[in-house]
C-alpha positions as a Markdown table, in Angstrom:
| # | Residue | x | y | z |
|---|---|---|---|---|
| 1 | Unk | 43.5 | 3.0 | -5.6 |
| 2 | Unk | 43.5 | 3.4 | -1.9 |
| 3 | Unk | 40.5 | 3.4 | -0.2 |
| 4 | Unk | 40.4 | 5.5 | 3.6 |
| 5 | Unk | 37.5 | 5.1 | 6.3 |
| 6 | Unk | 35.5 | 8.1 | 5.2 |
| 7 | Unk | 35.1 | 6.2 | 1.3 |
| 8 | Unk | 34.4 | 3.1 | 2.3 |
| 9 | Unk | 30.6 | 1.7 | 1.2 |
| 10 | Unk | 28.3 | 0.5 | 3.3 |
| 11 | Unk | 27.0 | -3.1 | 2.4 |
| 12 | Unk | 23.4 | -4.5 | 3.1 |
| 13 | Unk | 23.9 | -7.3 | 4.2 |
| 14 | Unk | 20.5 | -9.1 | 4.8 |
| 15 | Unk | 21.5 | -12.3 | 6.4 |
| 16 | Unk | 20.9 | -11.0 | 10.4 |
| 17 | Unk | 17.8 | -9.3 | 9.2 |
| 18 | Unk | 16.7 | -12.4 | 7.8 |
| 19 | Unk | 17.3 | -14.4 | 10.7 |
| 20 | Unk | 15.0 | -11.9 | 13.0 |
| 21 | Unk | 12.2 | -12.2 | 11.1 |
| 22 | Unk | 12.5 | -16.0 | 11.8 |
| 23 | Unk | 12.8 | -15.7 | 15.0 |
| 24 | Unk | 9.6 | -13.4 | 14.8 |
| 25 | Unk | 7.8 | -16.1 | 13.1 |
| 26 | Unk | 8.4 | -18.4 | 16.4 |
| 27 | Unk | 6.7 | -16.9 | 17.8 |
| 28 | Unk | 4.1 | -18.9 | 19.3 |
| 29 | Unk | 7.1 | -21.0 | 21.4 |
| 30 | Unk | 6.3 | -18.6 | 24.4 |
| 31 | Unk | 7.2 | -15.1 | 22.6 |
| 32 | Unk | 10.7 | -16.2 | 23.7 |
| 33 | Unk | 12.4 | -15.8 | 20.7 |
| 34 | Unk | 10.5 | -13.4 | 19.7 |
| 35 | Unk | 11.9 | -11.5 | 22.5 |
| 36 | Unk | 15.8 | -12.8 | 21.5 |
| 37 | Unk | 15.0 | -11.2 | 17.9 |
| 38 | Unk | 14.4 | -7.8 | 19.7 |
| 39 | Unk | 17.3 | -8.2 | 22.0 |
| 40 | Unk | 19.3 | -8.5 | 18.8 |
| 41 | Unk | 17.8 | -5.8 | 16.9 |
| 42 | Unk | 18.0 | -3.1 | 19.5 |
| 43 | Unk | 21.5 | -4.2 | 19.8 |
| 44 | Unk | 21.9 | -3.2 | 16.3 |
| 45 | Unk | 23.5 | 0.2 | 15.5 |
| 46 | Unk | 21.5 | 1.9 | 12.5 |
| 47 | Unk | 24.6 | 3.8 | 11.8 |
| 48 | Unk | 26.5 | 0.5 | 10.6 |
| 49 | Unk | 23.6 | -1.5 | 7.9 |
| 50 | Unk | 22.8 | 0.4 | 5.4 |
| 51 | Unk | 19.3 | 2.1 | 4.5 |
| 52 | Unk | 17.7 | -0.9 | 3.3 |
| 53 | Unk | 18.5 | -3.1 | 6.9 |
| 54 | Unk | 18.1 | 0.0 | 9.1 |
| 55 | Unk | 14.3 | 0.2 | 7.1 |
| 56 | Unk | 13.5 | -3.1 | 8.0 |
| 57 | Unk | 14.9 | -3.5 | 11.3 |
| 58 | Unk | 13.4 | -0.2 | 12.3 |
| 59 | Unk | 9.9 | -2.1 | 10.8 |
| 60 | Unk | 10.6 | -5.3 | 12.8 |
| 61 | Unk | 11.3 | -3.4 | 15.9 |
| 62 | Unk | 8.1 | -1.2 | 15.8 |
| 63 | Unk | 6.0 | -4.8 | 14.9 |
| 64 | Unk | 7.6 | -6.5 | 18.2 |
| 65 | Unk | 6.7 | -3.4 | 20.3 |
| 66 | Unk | 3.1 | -3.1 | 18.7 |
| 67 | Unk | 2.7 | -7.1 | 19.2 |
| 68 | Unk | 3.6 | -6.4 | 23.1 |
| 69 | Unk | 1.3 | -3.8 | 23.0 |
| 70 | Unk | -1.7 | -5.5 | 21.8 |
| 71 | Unk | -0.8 | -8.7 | 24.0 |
| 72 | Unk | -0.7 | -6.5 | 26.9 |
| 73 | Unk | -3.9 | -5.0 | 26.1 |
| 74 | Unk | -5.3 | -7.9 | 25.3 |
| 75 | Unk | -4.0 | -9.8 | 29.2 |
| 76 | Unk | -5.4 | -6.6 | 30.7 |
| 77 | Unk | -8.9 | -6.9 | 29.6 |
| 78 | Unk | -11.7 | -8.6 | 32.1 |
| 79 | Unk | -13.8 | -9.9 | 29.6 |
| 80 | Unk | -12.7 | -13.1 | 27.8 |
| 81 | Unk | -14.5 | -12.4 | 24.5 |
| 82 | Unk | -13.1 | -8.9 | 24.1 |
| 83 | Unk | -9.7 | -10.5 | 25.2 |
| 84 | Unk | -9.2 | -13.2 | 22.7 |
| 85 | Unk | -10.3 | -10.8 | 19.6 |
| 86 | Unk | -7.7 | -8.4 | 20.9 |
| 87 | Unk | -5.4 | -11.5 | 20.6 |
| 88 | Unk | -6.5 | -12.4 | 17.5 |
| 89 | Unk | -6.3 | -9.3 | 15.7 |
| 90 | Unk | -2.6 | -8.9 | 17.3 |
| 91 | Unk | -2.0 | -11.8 | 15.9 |
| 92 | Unk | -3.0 | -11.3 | 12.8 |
| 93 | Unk | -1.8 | -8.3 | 12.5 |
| 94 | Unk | 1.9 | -9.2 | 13.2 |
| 95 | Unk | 1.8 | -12.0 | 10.9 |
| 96 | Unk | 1.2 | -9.4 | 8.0 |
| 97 | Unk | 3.8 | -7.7 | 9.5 |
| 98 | Unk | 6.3 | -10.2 | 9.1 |
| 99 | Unk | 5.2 | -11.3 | 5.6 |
| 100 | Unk | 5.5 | -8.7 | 4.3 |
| 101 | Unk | 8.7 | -7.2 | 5.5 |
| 102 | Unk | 10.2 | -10.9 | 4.9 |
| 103 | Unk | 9.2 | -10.2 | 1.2 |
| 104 | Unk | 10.2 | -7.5 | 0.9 |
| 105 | Unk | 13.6 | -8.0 | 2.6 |
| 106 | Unk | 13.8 | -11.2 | -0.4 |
| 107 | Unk | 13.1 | -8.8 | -2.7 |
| 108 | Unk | 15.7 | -6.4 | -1.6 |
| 109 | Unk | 13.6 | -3.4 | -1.2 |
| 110 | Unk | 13.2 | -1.2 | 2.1 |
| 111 | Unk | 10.3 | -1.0 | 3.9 |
């Protein structure tokens, strides 16, 4: 049986998605690679990973972006108190991000 472009299966394969979410986990070395991870990921063409990868590097992009968000929030703020809870929530926060996406990923579910 010959197989042509338009029959031709997508595979999941979760090995780069695997190694973003460790690069998210580094992410108290300076956000840096952190910041490589979501260089990589919007790099990424949904159209090419199947449902499973897109879900979870849709879910890792949107948990970078929040992080910066909260960060940023957090920087902008004038009083220290308010500052570091923002911090610490944002921190918390994307920690259960990755967890839980990286278990699910092991798992081989979509988030």
């Amino acid at each position: 049986m010959i197989s042509t472009t338009s029959q031709r299966l997508t595979i999941d394969d979760p090995s780069l998605a695997h190694l973003l979410y460790a690069l998210m986990t580094a992410f108290p070395l300076f956000f840096l690679p952190t910041l490589l991870g979501l260089i990589i990921n919007l790099g990424q063409k949904s159209s090419s990973s199947g449902a499973m990868i897109s879900s979870h590097l849709r879910w890792q992009r949107h948990s970078t972006i929040g992080f910066m968000v909260l960060g940023g929030v957090g920087f902008s703020l004038s009083q220290i108190w308010l500052s570091v809870i923002i911090y610490l929530i944002a921190t918390l926060w994307f920690c259960h991000r990755i967890l839980k996406g990286w278990l699910n990923l092991t798992d081989g579910a979509a988030i």
